[in-house]
Structure formats: structure tokens, C-alpha cells
N, C-alpha and C positions, 0 to 999 in steps of 0.2 A: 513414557517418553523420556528421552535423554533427558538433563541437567542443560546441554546445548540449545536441543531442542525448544524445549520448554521455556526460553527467552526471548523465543521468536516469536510467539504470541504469549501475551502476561493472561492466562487462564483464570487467577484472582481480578484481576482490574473486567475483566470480560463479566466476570462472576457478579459483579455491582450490578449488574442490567439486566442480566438474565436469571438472576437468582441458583447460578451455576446449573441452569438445567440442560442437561446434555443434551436434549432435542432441542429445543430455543438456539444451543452454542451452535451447533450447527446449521440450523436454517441462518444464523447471522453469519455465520462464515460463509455458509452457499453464496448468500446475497452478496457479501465484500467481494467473494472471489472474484464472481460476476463484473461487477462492480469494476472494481480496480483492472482486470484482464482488460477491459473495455477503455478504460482512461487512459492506460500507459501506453496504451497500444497508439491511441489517436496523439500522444504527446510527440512523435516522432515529425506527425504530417502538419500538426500545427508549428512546429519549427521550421518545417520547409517553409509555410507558408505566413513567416516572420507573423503571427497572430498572438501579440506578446498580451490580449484580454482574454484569450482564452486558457492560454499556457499559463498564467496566474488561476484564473477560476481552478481549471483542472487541478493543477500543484494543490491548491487551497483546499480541495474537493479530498484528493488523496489523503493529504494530512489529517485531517479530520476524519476519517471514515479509519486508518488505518490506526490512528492514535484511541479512537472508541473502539476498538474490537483488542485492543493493547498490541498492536503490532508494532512497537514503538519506534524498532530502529526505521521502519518503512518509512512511518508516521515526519520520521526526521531527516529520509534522505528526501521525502516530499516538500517540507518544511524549507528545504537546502535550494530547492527549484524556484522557488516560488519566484525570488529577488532576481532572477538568472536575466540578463539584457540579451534577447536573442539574438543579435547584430554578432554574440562572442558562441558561435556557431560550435565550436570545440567544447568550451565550459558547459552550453548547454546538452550537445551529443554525451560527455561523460556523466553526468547529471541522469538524462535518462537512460544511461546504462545501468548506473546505480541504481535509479531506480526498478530496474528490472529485474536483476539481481537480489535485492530485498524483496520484491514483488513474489521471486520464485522461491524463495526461503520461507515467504507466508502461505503461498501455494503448496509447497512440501509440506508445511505443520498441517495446514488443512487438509490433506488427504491422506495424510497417517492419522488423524483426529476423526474424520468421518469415518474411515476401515477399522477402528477401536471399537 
């Protein structure tokens, strides 16, 4: 994989957990993809639905999950949601763009990773 590539998920920091075992790396990328596809997607409708305990949990949820698999930038545009006051309907819309955008940059690594 590219030099670029290769930033989008830290393959050493994954490597601590999984003892770098390519079947192990990928059944935890299946589960993230899963995972985080499912979260970001529901972050849109809990902003319609001003539910700023769960748009925290979620934000919280992403962070963590994308920060253990070293998806770091994700990890950080999740990180960036969390404090977000959904009342500022813009900040938060750009927020989950961002985050979808990183979302599909981890989505790209993962499926040139799993066809490796």
C-alpha cells in the first residue's frame, strides 16, 4: 500500500492487539467497518432529532473504536463531534461530513486490505 494509504490506518498500533495476524486484522476491520457504517449513518437522524445523549455516546463510541483499530484521523474527526451543541445545526452537519469522509478513507484502506 501507498505511504498515503498506509496513515489511514496505523497497521503497527492495530499490530499491539492482534499480534499483527492478517486473519485477526481483518475480522477487526470487518467488525469496525460494520460498526462505524452503522453509527455514522444514525448520527445524521439523531441531529434531526436534537438527541444531544446520544450523539455524545455515538461520537464517544466512534472515537474509541476508530482510535483501537489506529484509524487515527477518524478517531479525531470523532473526537471533534463529541462537544458539538446540536442547537448549531451547521457545525454539527460539517462535523458529520467530516466524519464521513474519514469514515470512507477507512472504508477504502479496508477493502484494499481485505483484497491483499
Amino acid at each position: 500500500m501507498s505511504n498515503a494509504a498506509s496513515k489511514v490506518v496505523d497497521l503497527d498500533h492495530l499490530a499491539r492487539y492482534t499480534g499483527g495476524d492478517k486473519a485477526i486484522n481483518a475480522e477487526v476491520m470487518r467488525l469496525f467497518d460494520d460498526q462505524a457504517t452503522e453509527l455514522v449513518a444514525r448520527l445524521q437522524t439523531i441531529l434531526d432529532a436534537r438527541d444531544a445523549k446520544s450523539w455524545k455516546e455515538i461520537a464517544h463510541t466512534l472515537k474509541g473504536a476508530a482510535r483501537g483499530i489506529g484509524a487515527f484521523a477518524m478517531g479525531d474527526a470523532a473526537a471533534r463531534c463529541e462537544p458539538i451543541d446540536l442547537s448549531d445545526v451547521a457545525g454539527a452537519s460539517a462535523a458529520i461530513a467530516e466524519l464521513k469522509s474519514r469514515a470512507g478513507d477507512v472504508q477504502s484502506f479496508i477493502r484494499a486490505y481485505l483484497a491483499a
